[in-house]
C-alpha positions as CSV (number, residue, x, y, z in Angstrom):
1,X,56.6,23.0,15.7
2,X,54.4,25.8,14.5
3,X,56.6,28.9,16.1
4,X,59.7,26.7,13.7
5,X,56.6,26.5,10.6
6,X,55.8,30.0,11.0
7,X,59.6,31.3,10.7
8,X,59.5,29.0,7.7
9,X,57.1,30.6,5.9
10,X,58.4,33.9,6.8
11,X,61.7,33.7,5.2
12,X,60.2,32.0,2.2
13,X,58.4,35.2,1.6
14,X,61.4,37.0,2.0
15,X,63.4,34.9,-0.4
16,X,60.9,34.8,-2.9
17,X,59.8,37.9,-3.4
18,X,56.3,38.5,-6.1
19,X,57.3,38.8,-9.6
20,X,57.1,42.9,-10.9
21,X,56.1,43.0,-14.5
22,X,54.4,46.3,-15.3
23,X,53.1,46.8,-19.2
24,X,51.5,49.2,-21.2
25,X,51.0,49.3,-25.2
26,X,48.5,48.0,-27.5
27,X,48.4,44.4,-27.4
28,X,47.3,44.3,-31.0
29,X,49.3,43.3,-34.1
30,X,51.6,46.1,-35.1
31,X,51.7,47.1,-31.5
32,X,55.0,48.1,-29.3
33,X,54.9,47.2,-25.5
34,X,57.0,48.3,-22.9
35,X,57.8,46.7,-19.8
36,X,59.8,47.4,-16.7
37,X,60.6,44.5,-14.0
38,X,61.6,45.0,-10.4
39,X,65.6,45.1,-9.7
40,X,67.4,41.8,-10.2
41,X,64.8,39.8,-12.5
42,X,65.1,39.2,-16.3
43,X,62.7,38.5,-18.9
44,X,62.7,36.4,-22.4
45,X,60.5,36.7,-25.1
46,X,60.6,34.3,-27.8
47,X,63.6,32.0,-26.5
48,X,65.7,35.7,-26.2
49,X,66.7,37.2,-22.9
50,X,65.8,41.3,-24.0
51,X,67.9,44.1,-22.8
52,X,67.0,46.2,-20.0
53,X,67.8,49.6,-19.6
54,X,69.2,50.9,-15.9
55,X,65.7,51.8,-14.8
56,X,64.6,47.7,-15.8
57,X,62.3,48.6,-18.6
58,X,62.3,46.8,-21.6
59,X,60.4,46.7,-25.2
60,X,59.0,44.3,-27.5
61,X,57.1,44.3,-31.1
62,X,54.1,42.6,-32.1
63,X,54.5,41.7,-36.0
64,X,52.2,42.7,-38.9
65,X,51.1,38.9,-38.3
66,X,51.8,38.2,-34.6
67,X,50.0,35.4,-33.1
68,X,47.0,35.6,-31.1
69,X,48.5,34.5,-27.8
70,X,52.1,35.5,-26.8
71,X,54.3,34.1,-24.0
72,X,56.9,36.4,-21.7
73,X,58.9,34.5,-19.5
74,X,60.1,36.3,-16.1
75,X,62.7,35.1,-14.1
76,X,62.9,36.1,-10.7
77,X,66.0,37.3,-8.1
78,X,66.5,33.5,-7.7
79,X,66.3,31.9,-11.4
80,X,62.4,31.0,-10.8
81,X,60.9,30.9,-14.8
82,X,57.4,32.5,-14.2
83,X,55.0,32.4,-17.7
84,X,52.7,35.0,-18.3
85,X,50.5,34.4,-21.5
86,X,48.8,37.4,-23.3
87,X,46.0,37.8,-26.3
88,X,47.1,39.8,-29.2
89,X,44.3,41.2,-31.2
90,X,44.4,40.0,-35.2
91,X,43.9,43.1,-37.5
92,X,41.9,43.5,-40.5
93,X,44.2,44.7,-43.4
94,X,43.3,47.2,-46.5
95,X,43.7,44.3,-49.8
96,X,43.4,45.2,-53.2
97,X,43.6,43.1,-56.3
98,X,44.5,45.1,-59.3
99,X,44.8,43.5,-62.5
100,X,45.9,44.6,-66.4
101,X,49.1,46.2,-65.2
102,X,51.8,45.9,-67.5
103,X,53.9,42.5,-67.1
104,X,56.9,44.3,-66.3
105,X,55.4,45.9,-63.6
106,X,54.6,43.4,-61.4
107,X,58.2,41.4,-62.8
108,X,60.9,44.1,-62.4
109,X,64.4,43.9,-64.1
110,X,66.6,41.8,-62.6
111,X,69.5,44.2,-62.2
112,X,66.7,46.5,-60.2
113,X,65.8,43.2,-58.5
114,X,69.4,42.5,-57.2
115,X,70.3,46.6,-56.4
116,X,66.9,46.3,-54.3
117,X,68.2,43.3,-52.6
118,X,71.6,45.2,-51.8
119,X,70.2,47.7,-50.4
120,X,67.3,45.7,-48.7
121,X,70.6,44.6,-46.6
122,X,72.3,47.6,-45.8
123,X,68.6,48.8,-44.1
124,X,68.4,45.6,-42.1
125,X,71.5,45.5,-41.1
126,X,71.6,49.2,-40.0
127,X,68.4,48.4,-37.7
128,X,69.8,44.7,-36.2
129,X,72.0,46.5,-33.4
130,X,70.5,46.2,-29.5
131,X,71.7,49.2,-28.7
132,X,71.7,50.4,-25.1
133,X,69.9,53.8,-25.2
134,X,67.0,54.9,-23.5
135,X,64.9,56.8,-26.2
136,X,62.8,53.6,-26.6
137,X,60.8,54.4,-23.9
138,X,59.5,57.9,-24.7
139,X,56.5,59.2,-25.6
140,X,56.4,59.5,-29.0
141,X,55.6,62.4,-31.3
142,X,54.4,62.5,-35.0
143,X,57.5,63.6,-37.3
144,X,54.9,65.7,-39.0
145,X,51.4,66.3,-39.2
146,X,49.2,66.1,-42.5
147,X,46.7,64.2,-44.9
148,X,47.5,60.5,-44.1
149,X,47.3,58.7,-47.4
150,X,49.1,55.3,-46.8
151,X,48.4,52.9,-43.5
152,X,50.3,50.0,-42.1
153,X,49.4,46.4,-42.8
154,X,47.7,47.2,-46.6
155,X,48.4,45.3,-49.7
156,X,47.9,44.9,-52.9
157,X,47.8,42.0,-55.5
158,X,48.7,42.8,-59.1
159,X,47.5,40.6,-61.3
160,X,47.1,37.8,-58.7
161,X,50.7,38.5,-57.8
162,X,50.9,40.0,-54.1
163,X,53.2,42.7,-53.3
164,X,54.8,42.8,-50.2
165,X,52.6,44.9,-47.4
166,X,53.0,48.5,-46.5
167,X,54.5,48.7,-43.2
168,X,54.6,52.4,-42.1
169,X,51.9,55.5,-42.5
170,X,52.4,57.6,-45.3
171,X,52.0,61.4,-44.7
172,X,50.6,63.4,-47.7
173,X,53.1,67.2,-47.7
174,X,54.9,69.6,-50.1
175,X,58.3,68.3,-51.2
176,X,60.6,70.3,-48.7
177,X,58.5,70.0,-45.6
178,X,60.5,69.7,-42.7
179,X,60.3,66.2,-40.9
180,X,61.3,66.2,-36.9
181,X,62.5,63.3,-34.8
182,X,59.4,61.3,-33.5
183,X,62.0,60.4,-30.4
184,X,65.9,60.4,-29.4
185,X,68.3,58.0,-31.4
186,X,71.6,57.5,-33.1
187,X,71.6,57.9,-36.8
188,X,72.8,54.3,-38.2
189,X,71.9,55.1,-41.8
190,X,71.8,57.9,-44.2
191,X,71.3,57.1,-48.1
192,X,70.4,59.6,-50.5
193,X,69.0,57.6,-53.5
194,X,67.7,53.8,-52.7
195,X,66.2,52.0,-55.6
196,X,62.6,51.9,-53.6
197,X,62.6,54.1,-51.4
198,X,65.0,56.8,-53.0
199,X,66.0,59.0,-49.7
200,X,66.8,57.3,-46.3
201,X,67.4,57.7,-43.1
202,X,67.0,55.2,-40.4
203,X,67.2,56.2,-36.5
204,X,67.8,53.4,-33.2
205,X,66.0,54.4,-30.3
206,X,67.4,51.4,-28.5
207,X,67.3,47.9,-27.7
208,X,65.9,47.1,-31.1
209,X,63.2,49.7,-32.0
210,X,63.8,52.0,-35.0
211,X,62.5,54.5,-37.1
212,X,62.7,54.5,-41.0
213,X,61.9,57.9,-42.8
214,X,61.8,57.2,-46.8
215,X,61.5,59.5,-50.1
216,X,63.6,62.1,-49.0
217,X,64.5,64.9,-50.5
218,X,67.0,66.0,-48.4
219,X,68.5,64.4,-45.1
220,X,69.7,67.2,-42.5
221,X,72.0,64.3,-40.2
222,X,74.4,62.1,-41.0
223,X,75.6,58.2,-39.3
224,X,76.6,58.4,-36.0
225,X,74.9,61.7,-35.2
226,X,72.7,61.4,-31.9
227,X,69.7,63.2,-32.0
228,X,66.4,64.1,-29.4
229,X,63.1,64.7,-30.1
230,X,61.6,67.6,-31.7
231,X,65.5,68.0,-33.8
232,X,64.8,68.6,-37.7
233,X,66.4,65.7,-39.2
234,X,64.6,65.6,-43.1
235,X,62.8,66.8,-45.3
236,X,59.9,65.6,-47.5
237,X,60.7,64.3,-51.0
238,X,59.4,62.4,-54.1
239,X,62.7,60.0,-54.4
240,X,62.9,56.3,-55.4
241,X,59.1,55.0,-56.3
242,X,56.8,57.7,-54.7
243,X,54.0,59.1,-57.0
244,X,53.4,62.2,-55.5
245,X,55.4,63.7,-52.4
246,X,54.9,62.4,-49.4
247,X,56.7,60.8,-45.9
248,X,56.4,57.4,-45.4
249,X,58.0,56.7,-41.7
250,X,58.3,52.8,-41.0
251,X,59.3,51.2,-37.7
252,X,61.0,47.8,-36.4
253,X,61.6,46.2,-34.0
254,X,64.9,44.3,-34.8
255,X,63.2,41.9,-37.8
256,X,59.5,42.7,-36.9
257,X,57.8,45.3,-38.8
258,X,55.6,47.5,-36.3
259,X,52.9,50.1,-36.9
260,X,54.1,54.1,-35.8
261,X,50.4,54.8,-35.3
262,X,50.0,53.0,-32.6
263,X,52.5,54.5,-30.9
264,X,51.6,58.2,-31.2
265,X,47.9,57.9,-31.3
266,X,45.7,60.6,-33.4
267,X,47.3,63.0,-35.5
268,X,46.8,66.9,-33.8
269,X,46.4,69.4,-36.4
270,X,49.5,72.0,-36.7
């Protein structure tokens, strides 16, 4: 009876085999993580079963506002649903109230109001694919290097009226500065003149996390162009509603709005 318990036991370890879910990222709001299971399980975050690539990794984004506590949910080679709960740190965010500007400031014209929403569209739709390429999971690199002027996660109220947040890192350099790929991706959008953000071009790395580079003056790819890292793809402009020249190089993942400094760390100088 023990010998038949033993064997038992045995092949139930077999069977079963532990649950492989290797991370790294900042588990912070605004962060990127990125996963990688063992062969044969899955993984769903948020009610969504997430891509993985041929090497099983994975990625997800932690919203400007993300929750404190997050749930992934691993299923194993045999359907087993395995929950693994983790803290997300809550930012502190730059917010400044301004007050006296001019009424229609702060209330636009509603013919730039509905071009904005247009084009609003054509951005998120050009960043909702899941595409299946591996550039996702690469180290990435600053697009260029300079006076940082503009952080992700600020905001400002004009005359008690918030504006919606800044969600990428504005880099302070001479109109005409050349901007690089931060990381391999397929060009899924190239506009020369949007109402906000004048110049854009938007690279997918894959399985939902993009890369938005705005006030262009001049875009060097066009759609359906796939690039790597390091390739000159822009250069720096003073389009749309910039007041001085700068880059300001947003990210997503999908619908979620994620910071690019966390992702590349401190800025080298050039």
């Amino acid at each position: 009876m023990l010998r038949f318990g033993l064997c038992f036991y045995l092949l139930f370890l077999v069977a079963s085999p532990a649950v492989a879910l290797e991370l790294r990222g900042n588990w912070q709001q605004g962060g990127v993580i990125i996963g990688k299971l063992a062969e044969g399980q899955q993984i769903e975050y948020r009610g969504k079963r997430l891509q993985l690539s041929p090497q099983n990794e994975f990625v997800i984004g932690l919203g400007r506002d993300a929750a404190k506590e997050v749930t992934l949910t691993v299923l194993d080679q045999q359907g087993k649903r395995i929950d693994y709960k983790y803290q997300v740190k809550q930012r502190q965010y730059n917010i400044q109230r301004v007050t006296g500007v001019p009424q229609q400031t702060v209330e636009p014209d509603p013919d730039q109001v509905e071009r904005a929403k247009q084009e609003a569209k054509m951005a998120a739709d050009a960043r909702k694919g899941d595409l299946p390429l591996p550039f996702f999971a690469q180290k990435f690199v600053w697009p260029l290097t300079g006076r940082i002027t503009g952080v992700y996660g600020s905001q400002r109220f004009y005359n008690g009226v918030p504006n919606s947040p800044h969600y990428g890192v504005d880099i302070a350099r001479p109109v005409g500065t050349l901007v690089k790929a931060p990381a391999g991706g397929l060009v899924t959008l190239v506009h020369k003149d949007m109402f906000f953000s004048g110049g854009t071009l938007i690279i997918d790395h894959g399985h939902g996390l993009s890369s938005t580079f705005i006030h262009l003056s001049e875009i060097l790819v066009k759609e359906g162009d796939e690039i790597v890292q390091g390739q000159i793809i822009a250069k720096v402009g003073q389009t749309g509603r910039a007041t001085g020249p700068h880059l300001d190089w947003r990210m997503n993942w999908f619908e979620e709005r994620i910071d690019p400094q966390l992702l590349v760390g401190a800025m080298s100088s050039e």
